[in-house]
NUVEXMI-392098 format. One record per residue (C-alpha): chain; residue in one letter; x, y, z. Coordinates in nm, 2 decimals, decimal comma. Layout:
<sites>
   c   r       xx       yy       zz
   A   A        X        Y        Z
...
</sites>
This chain:
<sites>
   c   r       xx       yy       zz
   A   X    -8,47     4,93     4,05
   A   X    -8,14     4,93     4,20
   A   X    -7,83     5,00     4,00
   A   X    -7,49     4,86     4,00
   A   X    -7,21     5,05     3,79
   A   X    -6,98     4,91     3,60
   A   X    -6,68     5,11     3,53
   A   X    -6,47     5,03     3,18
   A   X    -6,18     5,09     3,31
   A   X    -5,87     5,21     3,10
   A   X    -6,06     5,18     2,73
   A   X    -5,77     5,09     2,59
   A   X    -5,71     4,77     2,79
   A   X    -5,97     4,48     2,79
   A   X    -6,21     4,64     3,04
   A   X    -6,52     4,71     2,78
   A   X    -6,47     4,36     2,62
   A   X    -6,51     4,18     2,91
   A   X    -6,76     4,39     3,05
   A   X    -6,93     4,35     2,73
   A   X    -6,90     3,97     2,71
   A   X    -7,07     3,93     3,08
   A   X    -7,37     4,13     3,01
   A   X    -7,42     3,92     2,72
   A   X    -7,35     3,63     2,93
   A   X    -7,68     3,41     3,08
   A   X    -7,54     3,47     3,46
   A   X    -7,59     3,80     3,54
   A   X    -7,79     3,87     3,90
   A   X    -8,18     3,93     3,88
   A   X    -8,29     4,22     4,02
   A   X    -8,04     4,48     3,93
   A   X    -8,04     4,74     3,66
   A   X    -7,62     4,70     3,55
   A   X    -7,48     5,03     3,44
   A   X    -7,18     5,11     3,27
   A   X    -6,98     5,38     3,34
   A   X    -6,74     5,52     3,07
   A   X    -6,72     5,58     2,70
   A   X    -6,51     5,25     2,55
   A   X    -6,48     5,49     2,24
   A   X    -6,24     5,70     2,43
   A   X    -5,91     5,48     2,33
   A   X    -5,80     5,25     2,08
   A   X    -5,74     4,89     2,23
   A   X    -5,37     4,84     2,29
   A   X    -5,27     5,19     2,28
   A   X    -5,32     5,35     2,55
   A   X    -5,27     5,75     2,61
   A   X    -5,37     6,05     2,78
   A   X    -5,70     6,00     2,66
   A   X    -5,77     5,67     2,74
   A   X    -5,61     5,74     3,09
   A   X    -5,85     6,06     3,12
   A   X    -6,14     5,89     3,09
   A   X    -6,06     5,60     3,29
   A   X    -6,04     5,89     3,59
   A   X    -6,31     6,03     3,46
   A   X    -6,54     5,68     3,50
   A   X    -6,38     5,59     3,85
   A   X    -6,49     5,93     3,98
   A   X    -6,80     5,95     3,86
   A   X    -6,89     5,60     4,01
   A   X    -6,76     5,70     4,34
   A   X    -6,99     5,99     4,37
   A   X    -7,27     5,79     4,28
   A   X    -7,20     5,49     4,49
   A   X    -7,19     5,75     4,79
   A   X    -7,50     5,98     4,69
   A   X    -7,72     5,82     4,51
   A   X    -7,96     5,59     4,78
   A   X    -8,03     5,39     4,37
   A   X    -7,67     5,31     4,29
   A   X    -7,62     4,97     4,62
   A   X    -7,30     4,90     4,44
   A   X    -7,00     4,91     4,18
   A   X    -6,77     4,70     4,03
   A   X    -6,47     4,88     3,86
   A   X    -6,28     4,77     3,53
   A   X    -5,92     4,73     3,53
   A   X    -5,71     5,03     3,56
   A   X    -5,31     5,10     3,48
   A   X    -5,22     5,26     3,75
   A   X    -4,93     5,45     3,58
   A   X    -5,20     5,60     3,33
   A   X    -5,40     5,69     3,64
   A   X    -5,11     5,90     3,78
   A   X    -5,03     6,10     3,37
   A   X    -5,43     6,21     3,48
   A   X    -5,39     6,32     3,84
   A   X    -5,47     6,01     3,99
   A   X    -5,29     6,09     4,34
   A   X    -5,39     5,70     4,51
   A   X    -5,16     5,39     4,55
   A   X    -5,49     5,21     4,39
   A   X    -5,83     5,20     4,36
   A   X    -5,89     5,05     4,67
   A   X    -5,74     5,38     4,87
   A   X    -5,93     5,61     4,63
   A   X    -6,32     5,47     4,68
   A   X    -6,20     5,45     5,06
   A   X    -6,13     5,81     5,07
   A   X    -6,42     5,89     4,88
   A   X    -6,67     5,71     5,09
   A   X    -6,49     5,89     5,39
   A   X    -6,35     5,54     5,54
   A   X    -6,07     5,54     5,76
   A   X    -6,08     5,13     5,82
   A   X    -6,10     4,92     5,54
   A   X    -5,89     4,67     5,33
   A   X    -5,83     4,48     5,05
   A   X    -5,93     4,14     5,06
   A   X    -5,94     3,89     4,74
   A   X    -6,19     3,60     4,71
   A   X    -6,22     3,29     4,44
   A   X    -6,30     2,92     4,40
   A   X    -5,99     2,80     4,64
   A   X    -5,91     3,07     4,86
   A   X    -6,01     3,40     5,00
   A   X    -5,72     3,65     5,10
   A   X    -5,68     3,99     5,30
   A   X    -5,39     4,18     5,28
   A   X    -5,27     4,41     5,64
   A   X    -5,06     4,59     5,39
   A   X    -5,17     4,70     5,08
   A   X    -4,96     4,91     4,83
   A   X    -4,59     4,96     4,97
   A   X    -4,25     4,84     4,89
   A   X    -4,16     4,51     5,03
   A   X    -3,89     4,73     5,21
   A   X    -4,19     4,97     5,41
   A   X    -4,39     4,61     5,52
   A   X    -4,21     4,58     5,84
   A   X    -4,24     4,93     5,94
   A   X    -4,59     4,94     5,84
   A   X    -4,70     4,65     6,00
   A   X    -4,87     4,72     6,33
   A   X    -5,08     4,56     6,54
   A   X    -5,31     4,78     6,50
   A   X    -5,29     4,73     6,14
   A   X    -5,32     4,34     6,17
   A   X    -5,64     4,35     6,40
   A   X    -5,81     4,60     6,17
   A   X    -5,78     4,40     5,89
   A   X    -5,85     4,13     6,05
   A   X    -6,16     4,27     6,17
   A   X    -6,30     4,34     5,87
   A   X    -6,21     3,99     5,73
   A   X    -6,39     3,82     6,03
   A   X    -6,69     4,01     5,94
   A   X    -6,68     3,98     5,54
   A   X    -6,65     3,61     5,60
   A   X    -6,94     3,57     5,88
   A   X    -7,14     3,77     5,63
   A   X    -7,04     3,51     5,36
   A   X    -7,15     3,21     5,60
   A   X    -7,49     3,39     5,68
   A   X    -7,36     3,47     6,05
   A   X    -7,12     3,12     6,11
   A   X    -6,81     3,22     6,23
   A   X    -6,55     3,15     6,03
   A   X    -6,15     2,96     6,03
   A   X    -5,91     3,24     5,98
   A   X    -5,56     3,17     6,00
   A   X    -5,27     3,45     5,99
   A   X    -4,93     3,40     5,81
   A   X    -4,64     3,50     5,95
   A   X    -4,40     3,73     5,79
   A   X    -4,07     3,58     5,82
   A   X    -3,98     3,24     5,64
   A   X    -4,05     2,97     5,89
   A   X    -4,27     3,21     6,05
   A   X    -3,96     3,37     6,24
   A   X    -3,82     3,04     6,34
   A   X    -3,89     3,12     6,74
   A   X    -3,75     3,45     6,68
   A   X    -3,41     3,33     6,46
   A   X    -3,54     3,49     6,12
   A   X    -3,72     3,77     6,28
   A   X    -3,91     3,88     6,60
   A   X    -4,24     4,02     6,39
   A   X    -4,41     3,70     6,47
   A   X    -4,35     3,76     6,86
   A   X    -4,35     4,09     6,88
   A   X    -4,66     4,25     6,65
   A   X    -4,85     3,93     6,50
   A   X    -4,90     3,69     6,81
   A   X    -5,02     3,98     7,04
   A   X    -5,29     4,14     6,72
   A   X    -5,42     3,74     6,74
   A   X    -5,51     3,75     7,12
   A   X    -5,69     4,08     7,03
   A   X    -5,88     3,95     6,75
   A   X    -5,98     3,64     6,97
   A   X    -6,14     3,82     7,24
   A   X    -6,36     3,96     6,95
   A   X    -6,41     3,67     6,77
   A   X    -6,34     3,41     6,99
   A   X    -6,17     3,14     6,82
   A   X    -6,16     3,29     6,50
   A   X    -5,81     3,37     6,48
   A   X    -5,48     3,11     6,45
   A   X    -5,12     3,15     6,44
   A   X    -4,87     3,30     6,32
   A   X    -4,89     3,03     6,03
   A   X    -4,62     2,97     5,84
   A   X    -4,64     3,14     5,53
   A   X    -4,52     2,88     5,31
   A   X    -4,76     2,67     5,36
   A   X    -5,06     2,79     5,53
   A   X    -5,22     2,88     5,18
   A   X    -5,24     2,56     5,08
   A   X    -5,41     2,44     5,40
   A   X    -5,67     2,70     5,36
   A   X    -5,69     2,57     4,98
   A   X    -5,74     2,20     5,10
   A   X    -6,04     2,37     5,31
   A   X    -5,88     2,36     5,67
   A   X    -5,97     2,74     5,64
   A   X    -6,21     2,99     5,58
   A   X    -6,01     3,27     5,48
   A   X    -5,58     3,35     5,52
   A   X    -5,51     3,70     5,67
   A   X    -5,17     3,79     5,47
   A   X    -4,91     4,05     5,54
   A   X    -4,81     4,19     5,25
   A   X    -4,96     4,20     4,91
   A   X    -4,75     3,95     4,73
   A   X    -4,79     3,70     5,00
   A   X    -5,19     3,72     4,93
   A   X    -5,20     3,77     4,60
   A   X    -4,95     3,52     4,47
   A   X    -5,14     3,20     4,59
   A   X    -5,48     3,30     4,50
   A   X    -5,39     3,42     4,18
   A   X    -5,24     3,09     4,12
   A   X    -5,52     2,90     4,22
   A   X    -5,79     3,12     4,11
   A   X    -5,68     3,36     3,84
   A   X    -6,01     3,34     3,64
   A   X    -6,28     3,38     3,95
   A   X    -6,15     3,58     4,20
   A   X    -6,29     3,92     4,29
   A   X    -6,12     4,19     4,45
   A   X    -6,36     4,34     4,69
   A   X    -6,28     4,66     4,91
   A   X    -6,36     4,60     5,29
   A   X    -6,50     4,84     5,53
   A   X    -6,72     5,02     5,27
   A   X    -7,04     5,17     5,30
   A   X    -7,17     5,01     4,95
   A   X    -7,02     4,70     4,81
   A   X    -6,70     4,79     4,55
   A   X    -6,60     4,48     4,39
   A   X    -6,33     4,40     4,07
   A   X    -6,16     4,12     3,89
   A   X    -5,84     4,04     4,00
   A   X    -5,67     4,13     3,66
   A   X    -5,50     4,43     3,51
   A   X    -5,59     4,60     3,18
   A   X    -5,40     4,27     2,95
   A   X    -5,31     4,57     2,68
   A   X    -5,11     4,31     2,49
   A   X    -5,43     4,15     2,38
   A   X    -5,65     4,41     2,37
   A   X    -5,94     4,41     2,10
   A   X    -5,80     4,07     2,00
   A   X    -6,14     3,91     2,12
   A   X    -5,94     3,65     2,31
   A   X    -6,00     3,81     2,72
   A   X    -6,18     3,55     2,95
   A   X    -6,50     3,74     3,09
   A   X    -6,50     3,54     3,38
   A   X    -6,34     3,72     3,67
   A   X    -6,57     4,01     3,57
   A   X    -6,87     3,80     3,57
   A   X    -6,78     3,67     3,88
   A   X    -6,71     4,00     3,99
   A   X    -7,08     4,16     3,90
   A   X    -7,23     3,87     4,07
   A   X    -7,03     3,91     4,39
   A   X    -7,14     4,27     4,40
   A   X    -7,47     4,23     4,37
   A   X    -7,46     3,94     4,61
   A   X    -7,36     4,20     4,89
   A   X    -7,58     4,41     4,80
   A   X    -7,84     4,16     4,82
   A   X    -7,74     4,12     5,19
   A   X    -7,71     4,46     5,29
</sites>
């Protein structure tokens, strides 16, 4: 049968409680053998350590191996992590989007975050607010944006899908008064885009208000700038359903959109439904693959 792995996580966060919660849940995919990954005995919830952080390495590494050599294992969905206990481990990666990209040997992918409302990728990941400008390319923009095109086509069995792209200055540089980005990088990565996907593509939108266009359904999908630009509105409108799901990968890699919640840890109180939604996502790509 084929597997999907689940890693824990940091054990000390509210990974194996959720995880535990969905797989008692009646909404788990059909079909798949779900496998989890990691020893929840290995920290004490709330308290995290060198431990805790070890084995939370120790989980996402052995998942990434198996999602890459094992033809059984068609996807994985990975618990939340603390990325400062990562690093006490070794864990050299801005996040765990970078790491299974490296792993898989990817050189294009991307982050991209889907719920209820909205569905977001990012064409910068993890840098300061202060790199975004010199990291933001056009070549950055229309990779992204590839993979977005195709993540969402794939969602809309093959329809080609409404994707509009924010600017990064307010007022979506204001014809060039707040800001020439828009002009100079973002306008030229949309013609691109278009003559792959014609049609696809609009803007430069402005930023302040293009999300909740694409919330009131005018659009299939918002191709963001920088993280906090993406993730802000859909965690707003979609805290508990949406997935994070890595672009560009061989095999699906999917994750809720929520960090480890030590503060209430082992308090029995976590809402299991960004991880639910998260299993079933995977093993809805999978599915398609």
């Amino acid at each position: 049968m084929r597997r999907i792995l689940i890693t824990i996580g940091d054990p000390a966060g509210i990974g194996p409680e959720v995880i535990r919660a969905a797989l008692a849940s009646d909404r788990m995919p059909e079909g798949f053998a779900l496998e989890v990954v990691g020893d929840s005995g290995e920290g004490v919830p709330g308290k995290p350590d060198a431990r805790s952080a070890a084995e939370s390495h120790r989980a996402l590494r052995e998942a990434a191996w198996k999602l890459r050599d094992d033809p059984e294992v068609v996807a994985v969905v990975t618990g939340p992590v603390s990325k400062g206990q990562l690093e006490l481990d070794g864990f050299a990666f801005p996040g765990q989007t970078e790491f299974f990209a490296q792993q898989a040997g990817v050189e294009r992918f991307g982050m991209c975050l889907t719920g209820q409302s909205l569905t977001v990728a990012l064409a910068t990941i993890h840098v300061p607010v202060r790199e975004v400008p010199k990291r933001l390319t056009e070549e950055a923009i229309v990779e992204c944006g590839g993979l977005l095109a195709r993540f969402v086509e794939r969602r809309r069995r093959d329809k080609a899908g409404r994707i509009a792209v924010a600017g990064l200055n307010p007022h979506a540089g204001e014809a060039g008064k707040f800001g020439d980005e828009e002009s100079r990088i973002i306008d030229p990565a949309i013609r691109c885009l278009n003559r792959e996907f014609p049609g696809a593509f609009s803007g430069p939108h402005v930023p302040d208000a293009i999300f909740r266009d694409a919330a009131a359904g005018q659009y299939d999908a918002v191709l963001a700038m920088y993280h906090d630009q993406g993730l802000i509105p859909i965690k707003l409108l979609d805290f508990d359903t949406a997935v994070n799901v890595t672009l560009g990968l061989p095999k699906p890699r999917t994750s809720p959109d929520h960090g480890t919640a030590f503060d209430i840890a082992g308090k029995g109180i976590a809402n299991p439904e960004s991880m639910i939604h998260a299993i079933r996502l995977a093993a809805e790509l999978a599915s398609e693959s």
